[in-house]
N, C-alpha and C positions, 0 to 999 in steps of 0.2 A: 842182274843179268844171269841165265841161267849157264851153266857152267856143258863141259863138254861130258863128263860123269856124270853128270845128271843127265844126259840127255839118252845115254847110253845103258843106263838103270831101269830095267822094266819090270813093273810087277806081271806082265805076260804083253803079249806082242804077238802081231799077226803075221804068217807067213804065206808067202803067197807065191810059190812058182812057175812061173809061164816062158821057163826059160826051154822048154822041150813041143810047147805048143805049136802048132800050125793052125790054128783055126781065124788068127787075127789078121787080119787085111793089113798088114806091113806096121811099120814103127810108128807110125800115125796113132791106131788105135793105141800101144801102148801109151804112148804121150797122154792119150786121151783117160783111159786107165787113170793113170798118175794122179790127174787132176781131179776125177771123179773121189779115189779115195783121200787124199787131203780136203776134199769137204770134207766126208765123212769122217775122218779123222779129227780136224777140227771143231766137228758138230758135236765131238764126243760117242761117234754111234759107231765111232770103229776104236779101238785099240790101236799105237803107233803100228805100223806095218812094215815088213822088209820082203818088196816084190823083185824077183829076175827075172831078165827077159834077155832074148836074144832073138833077132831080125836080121834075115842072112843079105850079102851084094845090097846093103842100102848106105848111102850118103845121105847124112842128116845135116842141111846150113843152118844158120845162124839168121838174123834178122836181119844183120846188117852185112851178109852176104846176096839176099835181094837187090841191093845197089849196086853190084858190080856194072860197070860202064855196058861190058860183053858177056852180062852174065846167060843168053845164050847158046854162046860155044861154050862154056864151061860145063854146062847141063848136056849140052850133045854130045860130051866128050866120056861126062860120066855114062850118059846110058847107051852108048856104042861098047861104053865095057859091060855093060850087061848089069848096070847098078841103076836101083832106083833111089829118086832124090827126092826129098822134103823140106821143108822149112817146122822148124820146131817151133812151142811155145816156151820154152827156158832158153835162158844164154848162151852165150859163147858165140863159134864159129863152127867150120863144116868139119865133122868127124866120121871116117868108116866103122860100121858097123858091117859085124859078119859071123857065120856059123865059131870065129875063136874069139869072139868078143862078147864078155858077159855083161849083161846092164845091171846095177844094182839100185833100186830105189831105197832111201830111208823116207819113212813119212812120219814126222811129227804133229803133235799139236799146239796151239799156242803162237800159233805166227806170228800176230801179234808184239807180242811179250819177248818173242825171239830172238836175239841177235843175230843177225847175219853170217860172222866170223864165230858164232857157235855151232850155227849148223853145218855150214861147212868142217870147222875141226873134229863134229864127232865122224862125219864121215871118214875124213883123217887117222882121226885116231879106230876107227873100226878097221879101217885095214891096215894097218899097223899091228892090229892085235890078230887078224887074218894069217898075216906071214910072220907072223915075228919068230915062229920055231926056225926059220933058213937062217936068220943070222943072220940077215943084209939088209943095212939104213934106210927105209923109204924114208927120202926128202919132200918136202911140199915147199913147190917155187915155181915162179915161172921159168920155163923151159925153153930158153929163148931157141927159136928156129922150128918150132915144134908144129903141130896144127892146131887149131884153137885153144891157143894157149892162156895161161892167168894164172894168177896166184897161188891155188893151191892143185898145180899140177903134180902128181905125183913120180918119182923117178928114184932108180939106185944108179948110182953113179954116175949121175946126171942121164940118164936113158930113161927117156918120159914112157911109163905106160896106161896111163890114165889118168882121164881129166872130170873133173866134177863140175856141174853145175846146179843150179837152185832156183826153186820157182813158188811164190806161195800164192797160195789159191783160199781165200776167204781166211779162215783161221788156221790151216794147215799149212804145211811147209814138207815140197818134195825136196830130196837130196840126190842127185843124179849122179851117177860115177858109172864111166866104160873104163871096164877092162880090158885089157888086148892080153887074153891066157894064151891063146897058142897061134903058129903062125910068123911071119915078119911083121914088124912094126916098121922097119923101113920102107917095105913095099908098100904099107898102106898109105903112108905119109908119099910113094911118089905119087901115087894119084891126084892126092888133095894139094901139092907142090903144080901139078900140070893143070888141074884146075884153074889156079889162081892165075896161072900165068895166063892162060885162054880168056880169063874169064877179066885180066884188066888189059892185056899185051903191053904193060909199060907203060900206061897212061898214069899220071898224079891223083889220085882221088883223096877225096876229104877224108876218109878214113883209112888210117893203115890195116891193111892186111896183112897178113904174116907170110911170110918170105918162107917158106917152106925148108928146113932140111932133112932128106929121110934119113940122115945116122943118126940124128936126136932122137927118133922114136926108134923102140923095142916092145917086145912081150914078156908076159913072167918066163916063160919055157926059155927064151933063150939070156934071160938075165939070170935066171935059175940054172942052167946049164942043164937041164930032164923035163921031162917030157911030163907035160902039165895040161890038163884041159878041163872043160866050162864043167864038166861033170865033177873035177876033182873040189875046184873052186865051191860049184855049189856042197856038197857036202862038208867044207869048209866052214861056212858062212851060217851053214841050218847045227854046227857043234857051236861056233862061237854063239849065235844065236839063244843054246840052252844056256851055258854059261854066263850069259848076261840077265836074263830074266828066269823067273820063276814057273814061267806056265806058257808053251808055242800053242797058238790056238790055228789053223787052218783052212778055217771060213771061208768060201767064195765070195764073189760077187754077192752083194742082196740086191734087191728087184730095184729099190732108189739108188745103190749105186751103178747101176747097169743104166737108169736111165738119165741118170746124171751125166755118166759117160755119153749116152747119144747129144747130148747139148754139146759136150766138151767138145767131139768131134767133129761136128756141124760148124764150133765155130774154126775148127783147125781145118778141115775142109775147103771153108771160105777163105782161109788165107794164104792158101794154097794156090789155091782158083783164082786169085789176086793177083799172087806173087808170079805164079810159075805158069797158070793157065793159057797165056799167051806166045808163050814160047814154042 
């Protein structure tokens, strides 16, 4: 089983930042992104990558927030705030994304081979090694009260500020993590609190949804007590970067992963157009 040191050991590594871009038609394409390079990743014709992104006023659900009895009002409620909503192709549940929220992808190869509770722990342990000059425990647990919550939520003192999820796409493996750097984490979490409520009014459904509480959730800036933002982070992230591998390579898009990505979105598109199209 590969270990989380190993995974975190590059002989060179691709970086990819589209955390300043505007050219992408909302969090969709990046989703779509994601999957095109963990082909390539896994096909061997990419080197592991570590891509940022950020997608301002959008709500990303879960799969199995589709099923809401009144899911809705819970849609009309988000995009009366002026948020666009999606349904993602990785797990969890519905999370705000916003101009103080950095996305970070890790992309391996070997899915396969992978273990699941590896890939996760390097993301873990990559931000861990992120902030560890502040001096303050990030825990990975779930977060109970939180919004899409699960096991390896991250939090200091119990104050969740991001949550990872994972998706493998042929022989690669994406590793998903939002950050909430700057901003309230409580305000974001009342959204997705008023959501849920709209979106079941009390009814028993087969699946539990999480009960929202917005003191559970925080940002780094106010768990840091200074003033911290998606610019600080990236810079952050491209020094650990050197220090982990031997050689940052910067490559774009190639022509098969651009058209990889047009399939990936086509089919996230469609499930879009399934889920939410008739609302």
């Amino acid at each position: 089983m590969t270990t989380k040191n190993d995974l975190l050991s590059f002989d060179y590594i691709r970086f990819i930042d589209h955390s300043t871009m505007t050219n992408f038609n909302g969090a969709m394409h990046s989703f779509a992104i994601d999957d095109s390079l963990a082909i390539s990743v896994g096909d061997g014709a990419s080197p592991p990558v570590t891509r940022l992104w950020v997608h301002d006023r959008t709500i990303v659900l879960g799969i199995a927030d589709a099923r809401l009895p009144y899911l809705k009002d819970g849609v009309n409620f988000l995009e009366q705030q002026g948020y666009q909503v999606l349904i993602r192709n990785s797990g969890g549940l519905a999370v705000v994304l916003d101009q103080g929220v950095l996305n970070v992808s890790l992309i391996f190869p070997n899915a396969k081979k992978l273990d699941i509770h590896d890939a996760y722990g390097a993301m873990v342990q990559f931000i861990r090694q992120l902030f560890a000059s502040e001096g303050m425990q990030i825990d990975a647990f779930e977060v109970k009260g939180s919004y899409c919550p699960g096991d390896f939520d991250l939090s200091i003192g119990g104050k969740k500020f991001a949550g990872i999820s994972q998706r493998k796409v042929k022989d690669g493996t994406a590793v998903q993590i939002y950050l909430c750097v700057e901003g309230s984490g409580s305000e974001r979490a009342q959204f997705i609190k008023e959501f849920y409520k709209l979106g079941t009014k009390g009814e028993q459904t087969k699946f539990a949804y999480p009960t929202v509480k917005p003191e559970t959730m925080s940002s780094l800036s106010e768990l840091y007590n200074k003033t911290m933002t998606v610019e600080d982070v990236r810079n952050r992230i491209l020094f650990e970067l050197q220090a982990l591998s031997n050689k940052i390579v910067t490559d774009p898009l190639s022509s098969s992963e651009w058209a990889s990505f047009e399939k990936r979105l086509e089919y996230m598109e469609l499930r879009n157009e399934k889920a939410l199209g008739s609302l």
